[in-house]
C-alpha positions as CSV (number, residue, x, y, z in Angstrom):
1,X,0.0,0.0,0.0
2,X,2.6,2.8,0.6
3,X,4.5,1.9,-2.6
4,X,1.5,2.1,-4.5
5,X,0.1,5.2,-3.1
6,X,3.1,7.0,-3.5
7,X,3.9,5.7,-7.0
8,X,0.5,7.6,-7.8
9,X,1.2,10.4,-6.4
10,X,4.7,10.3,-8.6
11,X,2.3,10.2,-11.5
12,X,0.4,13.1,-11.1
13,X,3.1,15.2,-9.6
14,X,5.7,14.5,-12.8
15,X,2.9,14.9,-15.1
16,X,1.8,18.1,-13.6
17,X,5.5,19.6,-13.2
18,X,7.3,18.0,-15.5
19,X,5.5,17.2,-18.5
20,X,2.8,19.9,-19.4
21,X,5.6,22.8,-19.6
22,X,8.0,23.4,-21.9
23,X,11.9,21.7,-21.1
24,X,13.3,25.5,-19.5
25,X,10.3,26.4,-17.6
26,X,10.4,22.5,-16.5
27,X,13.7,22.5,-15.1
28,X,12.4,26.0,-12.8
29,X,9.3,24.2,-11.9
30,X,11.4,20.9,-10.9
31,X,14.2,23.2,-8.8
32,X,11.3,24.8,-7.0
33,X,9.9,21.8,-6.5
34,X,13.0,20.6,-5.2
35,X,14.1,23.4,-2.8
36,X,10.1,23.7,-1.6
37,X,9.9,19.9,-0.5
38,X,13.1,17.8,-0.8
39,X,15.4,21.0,0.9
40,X,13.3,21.5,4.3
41,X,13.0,17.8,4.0
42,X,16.4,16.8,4.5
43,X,16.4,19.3,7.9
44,X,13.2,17.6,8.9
45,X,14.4,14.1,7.9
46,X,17.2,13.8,11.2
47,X,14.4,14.5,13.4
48,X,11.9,12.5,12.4
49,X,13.8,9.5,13.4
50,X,14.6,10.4,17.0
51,X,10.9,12.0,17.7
52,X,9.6,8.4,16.7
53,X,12.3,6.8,19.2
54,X,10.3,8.3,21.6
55,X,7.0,6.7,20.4
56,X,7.9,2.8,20.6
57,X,4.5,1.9,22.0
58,X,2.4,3.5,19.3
59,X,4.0,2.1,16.3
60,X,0.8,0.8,14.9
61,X,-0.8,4.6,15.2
62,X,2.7,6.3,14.1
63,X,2.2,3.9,10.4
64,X,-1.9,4.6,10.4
65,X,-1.1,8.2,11.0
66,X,1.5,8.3,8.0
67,X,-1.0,6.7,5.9
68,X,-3.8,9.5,6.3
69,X,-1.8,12.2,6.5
70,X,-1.0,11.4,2.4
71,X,-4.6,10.3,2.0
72,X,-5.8,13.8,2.7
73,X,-2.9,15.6,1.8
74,X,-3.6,13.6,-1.9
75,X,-7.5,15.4,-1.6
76,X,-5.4,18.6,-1.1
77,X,-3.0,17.9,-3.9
78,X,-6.0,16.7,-6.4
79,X,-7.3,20.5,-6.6
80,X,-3.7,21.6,-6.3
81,X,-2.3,20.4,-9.7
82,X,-5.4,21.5,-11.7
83,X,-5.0,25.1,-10.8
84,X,-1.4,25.1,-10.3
85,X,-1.5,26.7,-6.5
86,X,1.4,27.4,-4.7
87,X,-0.2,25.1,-2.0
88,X,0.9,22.0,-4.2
89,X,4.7,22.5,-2.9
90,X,4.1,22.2,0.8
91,X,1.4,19.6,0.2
92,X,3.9,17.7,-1.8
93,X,6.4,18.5,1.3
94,X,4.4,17.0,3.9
95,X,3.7,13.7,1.7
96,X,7.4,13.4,2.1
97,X,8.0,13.7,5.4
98,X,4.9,11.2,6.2
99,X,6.8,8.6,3.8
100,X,10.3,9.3,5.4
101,X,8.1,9.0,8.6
102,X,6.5,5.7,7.8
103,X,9.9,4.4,6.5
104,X,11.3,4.5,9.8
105,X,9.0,3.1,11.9
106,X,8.5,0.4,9.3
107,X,12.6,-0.2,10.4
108,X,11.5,-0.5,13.5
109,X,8.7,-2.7,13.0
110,X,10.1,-5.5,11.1
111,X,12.5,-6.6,14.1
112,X,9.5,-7.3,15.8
113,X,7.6,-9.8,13.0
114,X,10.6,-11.9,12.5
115,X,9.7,-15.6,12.6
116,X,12.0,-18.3,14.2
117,X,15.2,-18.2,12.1
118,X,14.5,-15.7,9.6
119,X,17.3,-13.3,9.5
120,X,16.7,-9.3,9.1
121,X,18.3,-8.9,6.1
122,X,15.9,-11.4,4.4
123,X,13.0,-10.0,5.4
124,X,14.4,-6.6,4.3
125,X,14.5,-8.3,1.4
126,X,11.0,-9.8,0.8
127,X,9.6,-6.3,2.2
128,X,11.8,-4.5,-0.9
129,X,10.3,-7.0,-3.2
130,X,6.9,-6.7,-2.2
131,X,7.1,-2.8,-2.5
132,X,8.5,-3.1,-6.0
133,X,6.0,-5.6,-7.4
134,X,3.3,-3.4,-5.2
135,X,4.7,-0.3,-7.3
136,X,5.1,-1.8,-10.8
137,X,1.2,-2.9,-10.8
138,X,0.2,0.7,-9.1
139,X,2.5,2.6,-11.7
140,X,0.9,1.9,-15.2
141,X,-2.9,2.3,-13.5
142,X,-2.0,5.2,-12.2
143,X,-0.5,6.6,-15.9
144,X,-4.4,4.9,-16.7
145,X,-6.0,7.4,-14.2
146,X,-3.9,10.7,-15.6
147,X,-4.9,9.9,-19.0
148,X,-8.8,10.4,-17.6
149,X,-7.4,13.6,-15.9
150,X,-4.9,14.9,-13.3
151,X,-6.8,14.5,-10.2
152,X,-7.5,10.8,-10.8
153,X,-3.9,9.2,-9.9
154,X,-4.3,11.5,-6.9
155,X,-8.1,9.7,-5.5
156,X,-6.5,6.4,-6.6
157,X,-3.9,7.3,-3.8
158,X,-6.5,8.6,-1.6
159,X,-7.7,5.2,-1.6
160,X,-4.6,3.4,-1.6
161,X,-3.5,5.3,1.6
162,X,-7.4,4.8,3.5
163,X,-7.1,1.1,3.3
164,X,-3.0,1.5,4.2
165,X,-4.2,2.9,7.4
166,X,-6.4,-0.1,8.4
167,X,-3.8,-2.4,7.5
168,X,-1.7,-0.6,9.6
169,X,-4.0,-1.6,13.1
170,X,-4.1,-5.2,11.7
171,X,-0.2,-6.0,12.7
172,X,0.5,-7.6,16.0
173,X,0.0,-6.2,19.2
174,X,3.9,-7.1,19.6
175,X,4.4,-4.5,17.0
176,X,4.1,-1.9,19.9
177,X,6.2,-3.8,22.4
178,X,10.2,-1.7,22.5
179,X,11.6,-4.3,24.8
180,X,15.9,-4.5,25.1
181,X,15.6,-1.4,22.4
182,X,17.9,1.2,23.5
183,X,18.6,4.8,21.3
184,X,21.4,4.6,18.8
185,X,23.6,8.0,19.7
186,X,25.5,9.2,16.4
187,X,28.9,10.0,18.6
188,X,30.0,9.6,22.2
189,X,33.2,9.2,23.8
190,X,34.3,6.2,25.5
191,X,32.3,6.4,28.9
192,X,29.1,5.9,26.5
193,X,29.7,3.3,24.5
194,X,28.1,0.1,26.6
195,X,24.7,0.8,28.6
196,X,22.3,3.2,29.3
197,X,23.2,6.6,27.9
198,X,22.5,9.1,31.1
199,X,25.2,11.8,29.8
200,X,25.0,14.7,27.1
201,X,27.1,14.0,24.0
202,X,29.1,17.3,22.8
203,X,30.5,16.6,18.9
204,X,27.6,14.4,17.4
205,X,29.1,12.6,14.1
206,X,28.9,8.9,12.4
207,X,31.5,7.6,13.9
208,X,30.4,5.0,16.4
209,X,29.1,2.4,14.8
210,X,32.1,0.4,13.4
211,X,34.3,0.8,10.4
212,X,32.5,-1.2,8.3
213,X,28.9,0.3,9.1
214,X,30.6,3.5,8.3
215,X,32.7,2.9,5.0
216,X,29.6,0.7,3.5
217,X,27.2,3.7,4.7
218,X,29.5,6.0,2.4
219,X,29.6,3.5,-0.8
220,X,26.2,3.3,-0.3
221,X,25.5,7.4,-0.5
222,X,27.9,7.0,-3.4
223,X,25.0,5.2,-5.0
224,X,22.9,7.0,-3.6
225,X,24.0,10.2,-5.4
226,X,24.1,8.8,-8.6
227,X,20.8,7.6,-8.5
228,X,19.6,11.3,-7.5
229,X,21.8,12.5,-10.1
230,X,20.1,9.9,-12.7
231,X,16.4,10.5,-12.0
232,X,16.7,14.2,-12.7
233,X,19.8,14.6,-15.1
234,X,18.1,11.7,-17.8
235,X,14.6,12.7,-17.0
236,X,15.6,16.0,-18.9
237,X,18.1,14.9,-20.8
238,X,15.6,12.3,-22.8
239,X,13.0,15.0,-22.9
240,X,14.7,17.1,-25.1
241,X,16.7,13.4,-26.6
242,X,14.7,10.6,-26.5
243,X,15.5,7.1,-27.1
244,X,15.8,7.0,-30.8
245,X,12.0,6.3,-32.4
246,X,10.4,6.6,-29.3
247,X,8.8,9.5,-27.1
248,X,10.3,11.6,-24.1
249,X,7.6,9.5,-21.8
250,X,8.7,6.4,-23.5
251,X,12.3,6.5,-23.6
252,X,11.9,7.9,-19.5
253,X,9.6,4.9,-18.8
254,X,12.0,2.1,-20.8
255,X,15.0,3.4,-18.0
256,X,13.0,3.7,-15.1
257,X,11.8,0.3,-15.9
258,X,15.6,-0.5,-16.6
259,X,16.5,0.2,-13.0
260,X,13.1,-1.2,-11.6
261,X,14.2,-4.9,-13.1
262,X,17.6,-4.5,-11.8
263,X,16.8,-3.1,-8.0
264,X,14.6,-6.6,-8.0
265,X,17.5,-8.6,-9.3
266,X,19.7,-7.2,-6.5
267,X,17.4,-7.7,-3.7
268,X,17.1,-11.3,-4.9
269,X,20.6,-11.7,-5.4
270,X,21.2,-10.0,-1.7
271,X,18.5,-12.3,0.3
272,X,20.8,-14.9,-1.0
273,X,24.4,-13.4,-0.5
274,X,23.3,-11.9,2.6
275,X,26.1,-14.2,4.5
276,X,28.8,-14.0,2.2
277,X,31.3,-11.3,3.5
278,X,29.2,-8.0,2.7
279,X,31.8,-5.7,2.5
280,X,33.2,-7.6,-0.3
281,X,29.7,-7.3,-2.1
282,X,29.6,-3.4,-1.6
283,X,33.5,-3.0,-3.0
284,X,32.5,-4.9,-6.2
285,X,29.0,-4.1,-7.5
286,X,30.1,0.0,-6.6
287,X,33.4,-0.8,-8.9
288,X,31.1,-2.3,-10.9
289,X,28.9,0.8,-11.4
290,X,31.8,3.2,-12.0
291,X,33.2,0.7,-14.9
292,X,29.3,0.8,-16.3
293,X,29.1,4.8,-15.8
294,X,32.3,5.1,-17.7
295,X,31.2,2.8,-20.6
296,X,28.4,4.5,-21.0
297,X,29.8,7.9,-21.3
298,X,32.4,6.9,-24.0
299,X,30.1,5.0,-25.8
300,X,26.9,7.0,-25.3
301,X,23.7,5.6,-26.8
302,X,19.9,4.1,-25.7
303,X,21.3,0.3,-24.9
304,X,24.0,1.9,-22.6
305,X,21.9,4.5,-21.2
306,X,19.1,1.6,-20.1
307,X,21.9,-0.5,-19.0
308,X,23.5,2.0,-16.6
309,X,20.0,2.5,-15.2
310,X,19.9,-1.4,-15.0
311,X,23.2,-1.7,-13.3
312,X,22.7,1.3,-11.2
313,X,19.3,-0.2,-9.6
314,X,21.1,-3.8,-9.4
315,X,23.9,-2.2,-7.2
316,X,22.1,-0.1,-4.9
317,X,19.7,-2.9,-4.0
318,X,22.5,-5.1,-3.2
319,X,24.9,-2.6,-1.4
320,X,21.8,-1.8,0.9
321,X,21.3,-5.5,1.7
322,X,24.7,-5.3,2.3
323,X,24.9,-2.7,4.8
324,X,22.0,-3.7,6.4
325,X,23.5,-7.2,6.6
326,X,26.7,-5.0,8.4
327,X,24.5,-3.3,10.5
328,X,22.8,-6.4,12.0
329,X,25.8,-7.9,12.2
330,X,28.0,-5.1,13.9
331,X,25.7,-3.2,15.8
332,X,24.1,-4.6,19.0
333,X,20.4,-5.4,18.7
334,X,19.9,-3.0,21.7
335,X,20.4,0.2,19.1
336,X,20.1,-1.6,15.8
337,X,16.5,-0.1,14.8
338,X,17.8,2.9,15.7
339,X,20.9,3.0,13.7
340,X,19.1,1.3,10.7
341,X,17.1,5.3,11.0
342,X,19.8,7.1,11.4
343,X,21.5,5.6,8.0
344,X,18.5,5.8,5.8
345,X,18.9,9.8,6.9
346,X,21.9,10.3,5.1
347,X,20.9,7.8,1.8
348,X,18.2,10.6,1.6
349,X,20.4,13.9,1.6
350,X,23.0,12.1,-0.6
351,X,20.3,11.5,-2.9
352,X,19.1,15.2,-3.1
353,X,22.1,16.3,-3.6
354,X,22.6,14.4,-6.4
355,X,19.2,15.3,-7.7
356,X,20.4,19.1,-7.3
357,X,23.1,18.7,-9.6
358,X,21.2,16.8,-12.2
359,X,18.8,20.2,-12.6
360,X,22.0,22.3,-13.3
361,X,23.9,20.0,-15.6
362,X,23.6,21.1,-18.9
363,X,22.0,18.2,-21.1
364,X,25.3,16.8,-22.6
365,X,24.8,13.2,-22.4
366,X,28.5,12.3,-22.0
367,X,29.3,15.3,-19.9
368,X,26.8,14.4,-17.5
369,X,27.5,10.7,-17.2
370,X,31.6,11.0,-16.4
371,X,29.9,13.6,-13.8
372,X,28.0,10.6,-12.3
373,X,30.8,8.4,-12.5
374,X,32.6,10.4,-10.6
375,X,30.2,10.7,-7.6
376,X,30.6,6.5,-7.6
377,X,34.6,6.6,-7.9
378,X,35.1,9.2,-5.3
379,X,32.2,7.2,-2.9
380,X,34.4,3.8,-3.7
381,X,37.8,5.4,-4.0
382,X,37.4,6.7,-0.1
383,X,35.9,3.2,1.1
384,X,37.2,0.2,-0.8
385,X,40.3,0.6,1.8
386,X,38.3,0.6,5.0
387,X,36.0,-2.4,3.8
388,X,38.5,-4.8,2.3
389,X,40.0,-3.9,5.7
390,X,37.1,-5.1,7.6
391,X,36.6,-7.8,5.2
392,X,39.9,-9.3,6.1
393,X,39.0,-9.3,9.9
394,X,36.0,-11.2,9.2
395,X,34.1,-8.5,11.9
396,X,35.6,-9.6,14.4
397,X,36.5,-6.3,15.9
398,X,33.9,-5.2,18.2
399,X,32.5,-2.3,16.6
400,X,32.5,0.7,18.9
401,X,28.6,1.6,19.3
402,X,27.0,4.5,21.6
């Protein structure tokens, strides 16, 4: 339900700003779209994990209440994009901070609905997969609806969202239950590593939650930032260049299902790899991406294009698994659903800022793609040390945690 609803709203909101202009008053519409919702949003995003820390006993109500919140805020968003109000920013805004919202406590919650012998990472995995398939039946009724008018994607999602938030009352009472959680600080010194945290810290930063977490959580915004850098930098790019024979909708639609298919194939591939030495994983499909981003760019063309999109969505699916995998592995269960917040935090910012400079690029196809390898070799030039590192050790260090 919330991949669906909020592949709708995708719909009408891309149609709406992206589409029905011409390309230079697009790219305005898209930046002020950008700094309106995804800006305040990456300020918002750092407290919205810590604020639902404090709510472990009303998980159930926290996912309901992100569920209506984008029910009515897609009522409010239906009259928005026919008269092109101001009001369809904000709107747009708090639909993103109730999916960042959901998206943590849905962290949280899985933990708690583990059956006997299922590792996390796994059902990670099948919660991935059932979001994608959830989103690739949702996407091409939705395109359905817009063709019968703007507002229609937008009452799909109203609907979508309504029955989200009954679903969200029918998990578990355990669901609720925060027993042996503890909060995961971002920095302490060593007096606040082990325990109960009773004392203030003073330089907050990411570094207490073991090497590996750390290095694979900057691969992993590596990605990140291309994939930002992608959505915006082609969507333009193949509106004024599409895909020989084909339209701008079409050739966007033929990559986004590009890196749809291949984000499937890697959280397949990482349910099943999810024990063999992640950091290794990370090091290779992020080298991997870079050689692909590269190859691309020399060679620049359609098949190359949907295969960097491919290879792109392949990678970041598997790297995640893989630093989820890290992150059960290294950090103590006590803070883990608090950590596993804290990362998905800086995967968003690293993707806006990649999305920022995919507005500003100018639409040279191999200009822009060396500029996205780039963002992947510097992420893998400054971590492939620290992980092959870890790798070596096997994890056997204890990580330092606070």
């Amino acid at each position: 339900m919330n991949g669906a609803g909020d592949v709708m709203i995708t719909v009408a909101l891309a149609s709406t700003v992206f589409f029905s202009v011409p390309t230079d008053e697009a790219r305005g519409r898209v930046a002020l779209y950008l700094a309106i919702t995804m800006a305040p949003f990456t300020v918002l995003a750092p407290v919205i994990g810590p604020l639902l820390d404090r709510l472990p006993h009303g998980r159930r109500a926290a996912m309901a209440g992100a569920m209506l919140a984008r029910a009515l805020l897609a009522l409010v968003l239906s009259g928005a994009v026919v008269t092109g109000s101001i009001e369809m920013y904000p709107a747009a805004l708090g639909v993103l901070v109730a999916s960042k919202a959901y998206g943590v406590v849905r962290s949280a919650v899985v933990p708690r609905l583990l059956p006997p012998k299922f590792s996390l990472v796994k059902a990670n995995s099948r919660v991935t997969l059932g979001g994608l398939l959830a989103t690739g039946i949702a996407a091409p009724i939705g395109a359905g609806l817009q063709a019968l008018g703007p507002r229609w994607p937008l009452y799909g999602a109203f609907v979508i969202f309504v029955a989200g938030t009954f679903l969200s009352f029918t998990l578990p009472p355990k669901v609720d239950s925060a027993k042996g959680e503890d909060v995961a600080l971002l920095a302490a010194d060593e007096n606040h590593l082990h325990g109960p945290h009773l004392k203030p810290v003073k330089r907050p930063g990411l570094r207490t939650v073991g090497i590996a977490v750390t290095h694979a959580l900057g691969a992993n915004a590596a990605l990140r930032c291309l994939s930002g850098f992608l959505t915006f930098f082609l969507a333009f790019l193949l509106r004024e260049h599409p895909l020989s024979g084909e339209s701008a909708a079409v050739s966007l639609g033929i990559v986004i299902v590009a890196a749809g298919a291949g984000n499937a194939i890697g959280t397949s591939v990482g349910a099943w790899l999810r024990s063999r030495a992640p950091e290794l994983i990370i090091v290779t499909v992020v080298a991997i991406v870079v050689g692909a981003a590269i190859t691309a760019a020399i060679f620049f063309g359609a098949v190359l294009v949907a295969c960097l999109a491919g290879i792109a969505g392949f990678a970041q699916a598997l790297s995640k698994l893989s630093l989820d995998a890290l992150i059960q592995r290294d950090v103590p269960e006590q803070v883990r659903t608090s950590a596993f917040a804290r990362s998905e935090t800086l995967l968003q910012v690293s993707s806006v800022f990649g999305g920022v400079v995919g507005i500003v690029m100018p639409l040279n196809g191999t200009l822009g793609l060396f500029v996205g390898a780039a963002f992947v070799a510097v992420g893998w030039l400054a971590t492939v040390k620290g992980l092959l590192g870890s790798a070596r050790h096997g994890g056997a260090a204890r990580p330092r945690v606070a």
